[in-house]
Every structure is written in C-alpha cells, then in structure tokens.
C-alpha positions as a printed Julia matrix, in Angstrom:
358×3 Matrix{Float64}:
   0.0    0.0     0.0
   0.66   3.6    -0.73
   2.42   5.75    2.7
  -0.57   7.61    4.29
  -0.2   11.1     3.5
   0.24  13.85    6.63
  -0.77  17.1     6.22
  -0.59  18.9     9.74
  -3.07  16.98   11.56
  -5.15  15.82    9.08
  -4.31  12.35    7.42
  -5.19  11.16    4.07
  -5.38   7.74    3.74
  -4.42   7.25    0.16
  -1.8   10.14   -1.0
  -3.89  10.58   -3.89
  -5.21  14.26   -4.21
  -7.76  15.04   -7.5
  -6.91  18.03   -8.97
  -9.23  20.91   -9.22
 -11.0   21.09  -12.93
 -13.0   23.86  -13.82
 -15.03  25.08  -14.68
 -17.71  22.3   -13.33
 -15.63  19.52  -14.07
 -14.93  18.89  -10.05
 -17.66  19.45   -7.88
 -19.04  17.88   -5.33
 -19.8   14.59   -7.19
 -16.13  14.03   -8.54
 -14.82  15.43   -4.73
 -17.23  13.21   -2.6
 -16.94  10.05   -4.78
 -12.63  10.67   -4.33
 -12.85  11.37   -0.65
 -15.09   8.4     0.03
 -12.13   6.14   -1.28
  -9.36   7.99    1.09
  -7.71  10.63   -1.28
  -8.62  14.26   -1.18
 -11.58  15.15   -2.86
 -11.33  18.72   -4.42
 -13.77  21.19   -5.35
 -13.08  23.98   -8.32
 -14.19  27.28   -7.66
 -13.81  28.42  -11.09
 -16.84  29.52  -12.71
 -19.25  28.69  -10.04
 -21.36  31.91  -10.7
 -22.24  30.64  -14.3
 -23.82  27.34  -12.78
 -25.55  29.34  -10.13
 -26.86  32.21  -12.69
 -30.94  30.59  -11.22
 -29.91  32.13   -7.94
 -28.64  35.15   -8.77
 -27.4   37.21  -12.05
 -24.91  38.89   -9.93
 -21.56  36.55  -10.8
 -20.08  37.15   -7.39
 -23.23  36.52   -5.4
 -24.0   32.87   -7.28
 -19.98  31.93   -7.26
 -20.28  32.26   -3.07
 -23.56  30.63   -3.27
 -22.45  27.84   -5.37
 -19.73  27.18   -3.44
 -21.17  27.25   -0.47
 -23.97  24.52   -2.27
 -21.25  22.23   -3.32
 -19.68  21.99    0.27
 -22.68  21.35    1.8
 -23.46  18.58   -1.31
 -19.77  17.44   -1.11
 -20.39  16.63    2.91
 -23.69  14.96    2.86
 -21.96  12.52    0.67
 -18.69  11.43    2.36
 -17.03  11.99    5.93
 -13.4   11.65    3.84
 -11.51  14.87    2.9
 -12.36  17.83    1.0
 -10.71  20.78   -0.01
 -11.11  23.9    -2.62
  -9.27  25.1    -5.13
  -9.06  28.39   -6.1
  -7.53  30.77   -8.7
  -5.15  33.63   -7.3
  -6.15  35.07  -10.6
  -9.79  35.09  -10.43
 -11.34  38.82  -10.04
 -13.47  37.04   -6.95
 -10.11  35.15   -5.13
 -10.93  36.81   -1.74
 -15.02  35.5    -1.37
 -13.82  32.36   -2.6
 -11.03  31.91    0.17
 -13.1   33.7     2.88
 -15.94  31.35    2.04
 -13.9   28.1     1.65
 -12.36  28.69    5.24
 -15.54  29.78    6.86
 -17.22  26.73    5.21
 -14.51  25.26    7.07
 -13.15  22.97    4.48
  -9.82  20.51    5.42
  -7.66  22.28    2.79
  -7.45  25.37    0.59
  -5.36  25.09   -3.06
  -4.26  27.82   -4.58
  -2.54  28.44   -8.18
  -2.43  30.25  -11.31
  -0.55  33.47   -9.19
   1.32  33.23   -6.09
  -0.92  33.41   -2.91
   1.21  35.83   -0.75
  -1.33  37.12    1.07
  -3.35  33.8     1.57
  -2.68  33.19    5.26
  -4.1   36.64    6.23
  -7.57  35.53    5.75
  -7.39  32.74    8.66
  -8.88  33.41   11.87
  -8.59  32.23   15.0
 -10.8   29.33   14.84
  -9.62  28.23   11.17
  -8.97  24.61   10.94
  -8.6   24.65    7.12
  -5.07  23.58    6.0
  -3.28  25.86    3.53
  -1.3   24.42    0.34
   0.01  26.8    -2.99
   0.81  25.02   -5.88
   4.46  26.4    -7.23
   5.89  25.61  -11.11
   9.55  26.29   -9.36
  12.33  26.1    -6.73
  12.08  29.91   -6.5
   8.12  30.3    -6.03
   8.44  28.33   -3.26
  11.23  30.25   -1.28
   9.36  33.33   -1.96
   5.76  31.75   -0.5
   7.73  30.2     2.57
   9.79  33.7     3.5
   6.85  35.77    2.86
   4.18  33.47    5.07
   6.96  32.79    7.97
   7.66  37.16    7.9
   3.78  38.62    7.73
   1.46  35.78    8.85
   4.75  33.09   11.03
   2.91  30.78    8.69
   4.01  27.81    6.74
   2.44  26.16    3.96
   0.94  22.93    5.51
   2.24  21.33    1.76
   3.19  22.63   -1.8
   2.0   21.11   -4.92
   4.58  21.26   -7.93
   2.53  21.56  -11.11
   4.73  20.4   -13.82
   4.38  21.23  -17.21
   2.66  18.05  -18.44
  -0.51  19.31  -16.42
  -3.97  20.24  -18.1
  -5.26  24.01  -18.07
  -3.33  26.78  -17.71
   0.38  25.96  -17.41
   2.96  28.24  -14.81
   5.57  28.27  -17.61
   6.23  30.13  -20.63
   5.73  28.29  -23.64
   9.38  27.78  -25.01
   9.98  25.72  -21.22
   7.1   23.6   -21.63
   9.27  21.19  -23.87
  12.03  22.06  -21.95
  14.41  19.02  -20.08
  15.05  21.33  -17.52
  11.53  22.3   -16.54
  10.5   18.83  -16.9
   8.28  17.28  -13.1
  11.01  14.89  -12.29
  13.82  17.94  -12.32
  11.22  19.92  -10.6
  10.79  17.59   -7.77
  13.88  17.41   -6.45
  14.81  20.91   -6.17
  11.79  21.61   -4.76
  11.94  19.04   -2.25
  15.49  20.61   -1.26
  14.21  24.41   -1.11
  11.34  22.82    1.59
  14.19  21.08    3.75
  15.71  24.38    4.27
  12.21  25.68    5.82
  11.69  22.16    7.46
  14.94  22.27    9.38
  14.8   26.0    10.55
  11.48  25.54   11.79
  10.81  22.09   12.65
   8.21  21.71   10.57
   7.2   18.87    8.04
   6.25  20.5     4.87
   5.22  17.4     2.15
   5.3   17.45   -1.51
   2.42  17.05   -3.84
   3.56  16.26   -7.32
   1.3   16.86  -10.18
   0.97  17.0   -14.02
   1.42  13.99  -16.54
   0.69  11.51  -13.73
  -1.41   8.72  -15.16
  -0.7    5.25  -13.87
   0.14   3.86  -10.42
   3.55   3.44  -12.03
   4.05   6.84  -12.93
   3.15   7.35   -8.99
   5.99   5.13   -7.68
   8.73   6.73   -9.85
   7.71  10.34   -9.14
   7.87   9.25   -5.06
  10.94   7.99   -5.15
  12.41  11.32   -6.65
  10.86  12.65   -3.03
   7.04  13.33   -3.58
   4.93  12.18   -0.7
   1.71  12.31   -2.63
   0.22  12.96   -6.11
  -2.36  15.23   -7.57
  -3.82  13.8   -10.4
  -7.13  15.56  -12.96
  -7.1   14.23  -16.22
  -7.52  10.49  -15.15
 -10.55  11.03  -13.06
 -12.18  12.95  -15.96
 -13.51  10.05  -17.56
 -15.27   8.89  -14.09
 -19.15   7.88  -13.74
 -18.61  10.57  -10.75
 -16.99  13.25  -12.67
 -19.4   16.68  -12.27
 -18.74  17.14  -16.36
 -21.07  16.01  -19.3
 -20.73  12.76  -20.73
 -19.81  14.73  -24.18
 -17.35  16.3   -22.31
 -16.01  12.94  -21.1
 -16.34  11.04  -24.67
 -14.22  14.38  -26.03
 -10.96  12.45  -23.73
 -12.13   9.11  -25.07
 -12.08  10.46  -28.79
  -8.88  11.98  -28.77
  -5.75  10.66  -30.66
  -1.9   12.07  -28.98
  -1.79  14.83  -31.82
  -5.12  16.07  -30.6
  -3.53  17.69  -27.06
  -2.25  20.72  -28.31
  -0.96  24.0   -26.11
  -2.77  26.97  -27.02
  -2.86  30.73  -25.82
  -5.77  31.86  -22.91
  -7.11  35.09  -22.99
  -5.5   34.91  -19.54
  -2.16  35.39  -21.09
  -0.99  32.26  -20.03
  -0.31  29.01  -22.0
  -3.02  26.25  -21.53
  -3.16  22.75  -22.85
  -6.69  21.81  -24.25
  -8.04  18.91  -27.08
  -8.28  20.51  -30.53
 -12.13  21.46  -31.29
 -13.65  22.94  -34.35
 -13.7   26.12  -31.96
 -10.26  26.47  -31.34
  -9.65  26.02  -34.8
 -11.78  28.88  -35.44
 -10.08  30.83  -33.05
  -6.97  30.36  -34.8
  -8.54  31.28  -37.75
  -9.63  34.86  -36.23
 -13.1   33.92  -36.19
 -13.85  34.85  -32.56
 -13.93  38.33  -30.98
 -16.13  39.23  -28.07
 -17.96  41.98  -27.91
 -17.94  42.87  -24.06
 -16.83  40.77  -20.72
 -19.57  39.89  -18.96
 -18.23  38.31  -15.92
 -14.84  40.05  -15.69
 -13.97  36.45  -13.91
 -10.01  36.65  -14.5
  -7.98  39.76  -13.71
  -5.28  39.43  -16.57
  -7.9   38.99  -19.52
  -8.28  42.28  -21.13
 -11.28  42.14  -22.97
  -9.83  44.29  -26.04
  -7.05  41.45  -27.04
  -8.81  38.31  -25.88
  -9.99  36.71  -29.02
 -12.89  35.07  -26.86
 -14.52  34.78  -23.15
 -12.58  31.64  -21.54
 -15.56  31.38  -18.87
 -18.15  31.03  -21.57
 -16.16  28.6   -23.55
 -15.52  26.52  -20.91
 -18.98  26.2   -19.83
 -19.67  25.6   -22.67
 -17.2   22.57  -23.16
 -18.24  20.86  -19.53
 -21.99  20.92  -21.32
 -20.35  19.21  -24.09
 -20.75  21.79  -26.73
 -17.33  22.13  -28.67
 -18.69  24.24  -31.49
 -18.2   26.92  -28.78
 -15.43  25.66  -26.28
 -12.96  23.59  -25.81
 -11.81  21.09  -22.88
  -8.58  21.77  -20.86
  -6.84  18.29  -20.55
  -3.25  16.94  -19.54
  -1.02  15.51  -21.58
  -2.07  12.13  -21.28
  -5.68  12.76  -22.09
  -5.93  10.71  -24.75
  -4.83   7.4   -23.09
  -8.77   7.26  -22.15
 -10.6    4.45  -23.49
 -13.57   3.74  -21.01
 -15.43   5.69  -18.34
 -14.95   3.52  -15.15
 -15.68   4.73  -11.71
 -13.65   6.46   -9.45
 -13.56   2.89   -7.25
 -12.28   1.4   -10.14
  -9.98   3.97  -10.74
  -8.27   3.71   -7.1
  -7.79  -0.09   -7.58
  -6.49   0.32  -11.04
  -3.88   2.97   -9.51
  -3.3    0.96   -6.05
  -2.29  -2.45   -8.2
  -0.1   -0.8   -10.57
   1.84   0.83   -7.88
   2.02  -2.45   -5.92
   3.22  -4.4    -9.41
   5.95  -1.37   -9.8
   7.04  -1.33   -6.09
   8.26  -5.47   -6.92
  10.38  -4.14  -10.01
C-alpha cells in the first residue's frame, strides 16, 4: 500500500489528491466520490457563478452561493476529505477563500498566481489547512519567506505543477518542452528548497507532485524522486462521478496524442486543451467578443482576448465544442472507457504495488 499522507493533523489515507477542474468539471460529485475512497476530494471554484446564474445574475453573489452549495453537497456525501481550489487570478479570489475557510473545508489550493497574502484571511478558529501550488524552486522560497515574515505561517504542503498538467500551465511556452523544466527535475529541487524551511522551523512540509501523472507506475517513480503524494485531474475525468457532461467525457475518449495541443488563454498564459472545431476557429480569427460579462479573471483584457474563456468553458463541460474547448493533460488521450472512481483507485493501487516489486 501507498504511505498515508500527513498534512498537519489531518491524514489522508491514500496520498492521492484530485486536482481541481473547472469550470464544473470537479464538484461535489467528482470530490465526494474521491474522498469516500481515502484521497482528497477537491472542489473547483472556477466559474461557479455561471452554474448558479438561477440564484442570482450577480456573478459574485451565485460563485459564493455555489460554493457554499457544493460543500454542503460534497459533505452529505462522504465523511473523507475535501478541499477547494481556487484561482489567485480570479477577479473574486478573496469570497472564494473567505468562504472556503468559513465553510470550514480541510484544505485550501491555490494556483495560477502566487498566494502571498493567503494566510491573512485565517482566523482564529480556522482549521482549514493551507497548500500553494508552485511551477519552481524559487516560487516556493518566496511563498515560505513571505508566510513565515507577515502571517509566522508555513504552507501545511506545496504542490509542484509540472508542465505536463492540463489548463493553464505556470511556464512560458518555449519551457514547456524544456528538459530542464520537466516534473522529475522539478521535484527534487523543490523538495530541497522545503528542507531548508523544514529544518529552521521544525516543521514537516510534504510534496504534492502533479501534471502527466497517469498510472500507479508513474506514482511510484515520481515518489521515489521525493514526492509524498500525487495530484492527479485528467484520469478522473472520464469517471461515472466526474461533475462534467458525458460529451465532455467522450471528447478524452475520442482523442488521438496529436489532438492535445498547447494553445494561448485570454489569460495570457499558456493552456493545454483537445483541438475542437472552436479552437480552430479561433486560430482562424473567427472569434472576438464583444464585451466581458463576468470580468472572472484579472489578466484577460477584454480588447485582445480573441474570446470569453468562462463562456467557452462552460460551454465545453456541457459538451458543446462548437463553442469551447476542454482543458486536458497531456495524457488525455490514453482514455478508453469511463470507469468509476472505485475502479480507478484499484487500477492505480495495483499498478503501484506491481511497480514497487520491479
């Protein structure tokens, strides 16, 4: 069997965390279905105010309303672990945090920015566990000497998000490719930056690796390199439990390796996503919005993006890829079945027991 994972005090049974997908891709089905069989069941806070639009028009109102929905959801159908993940980026960060901790949720993710301020928002009474996800060596020093100097805070764990990962990518696009930049050179360094911050102040900080993990094998060999658990999205995609379409889940199962391309977000970063006919129209200049209706993500500026991520996205986890596309990971299209996320665990669990004999 797999260590147990330690995060503070809160244990998770199999070291298996599911990555945050939005938007609606992980809610409180996918999260419950992951918790229930010991990993960390995680909730995306991306986009929440588009699947809530019934209870309100105003974006920020449904996204804390949603969230708050899919918590309550998420607990009435598992005891197991649940956290959030949220989007430095996102124009509505702060209600997102501030609602995840005073929903009282075991642990709070953060990427696509660094979180500097994060910590600031706990009070007294906050049992919710903190954990950034870094692309490098140097994000993390920066996180940990920040934290320790304004909040004497430590992240409870980091999550490295290599460059194999699905979404929006920390790296520029020329590095994506690159040897150096690759998870298993990543790793390492990483895990030496934390023992500096581990040894000063006696305090266990554990390593989530993530991106390009797909088998129980690829689990093993990222562990040894000093990973004490794994984030993993794109293989509970196709899931009975996933939150997402079944179009959205047959667009994994359809897909051929050239399919998984890298294209540019309005977000200005780097994202990899499965061709559709409306990214190709995108590339073909086809797509301009006319206004931002949600203004969702503070680095899209409205007057370059050639189109509304939010909408397209929702759009994709309906299953409609005339007008979106779906984020994926590298390995997307080693899909062949939906299976559930049961299945999933024991498919992972054996192959990491058959590698650990090698």
């Amino acid at each position: 069997m797999m260590e147990r994972l330690k995060i503070g005090d809160r244990t998770i049974a199999v070291p298996i965390i599911q990555g945050g997908m939005g938007v609606g891709i992980s809610l409180s089905g996918l999260a419950a279905a992951v918790a229930n069989e010991g990993g960390m069941g995680v909730i995306s806070s991306a986009g929440l105010g588009l699947l809530y639009r019934e209870f309100s028009e105003n974006y920020l109102e449904a996204s804390i309303h949603g969230l708050k929905e899919e918590i309550r959801r998420a607990r009435e159908k598992t005891r197991g672990v649940i956290g959030v993940n949220v989007m430095v980026a996102m124009t509505n960060y702060v209600d997102m945090i501030k609602t995840s901790i005073s929903e009282k949720v075991d642990f709070l993710i953060t990427g696509a920015g660094l979180p500097l301020d994060l910590p600031s928002f706990l009070k007294k009474d906050s049992t919710t566990k903190l954990i950034p996800i870094v692309s490098s060596a140097r994000a993390v020093k920066i996180i940990c000497e920040k934290w320790k100097a304004n909040f004497n805070y430590l992240p409870d764990a980091v999550i490295v998000e290599g460059p194999k990962a699905g979404g929006h990518l920390g790296f520029k696009e020329d590095q994506i490719s690159d040897e150096n930049y690759t998870l298993e050179k990543l790793v390492p360094e990483i895990v030496s930056e934390l023992k500096h911050f581990e040894d000063q102040y006696n305090q266990p900080i554990p390593l989530i690796a993530a991106g390009g993990i797909y088998t129980g094998e690829d689990i093993n060999n990222i562990m040894k390199l000093g990973a004490s658990g794994v984030q993993l999205g794109t293989r509970f995609v196709t899931t009975e439990e996933c939150d997402a379409s079944p179009g959205f889940k047959q667009s994994y199962i359809d897909a051929v390796e050239k399919d998984i391309e890298i294209i540019k977000s309005p977000v200005g970063m780097p994202g990899r996503a499965i061709l559709s006919n409306f990214i190709r129209k995108v590339r073909d200049g086809k797509k301009q919005p006319k206004a931002c209706p949600f203004k969702c993500i503070k680095t899209c500026d409205i007057s370059k993006s050639p189109y509304c991520i939010v909408i397209a996205l929702i759009n994709a986890v309906k299953g409609n890829f005339e007008h979106g596309f779906a984020f994926a990971g590298s390995n997307a299209y080693r899909a062949t079945k939906i299976s559930s996320v049961k299945e999933v665990f024991q498919e992972l669990l054996s192959e990491y027991r058959e590698s650990r004999k090698k």
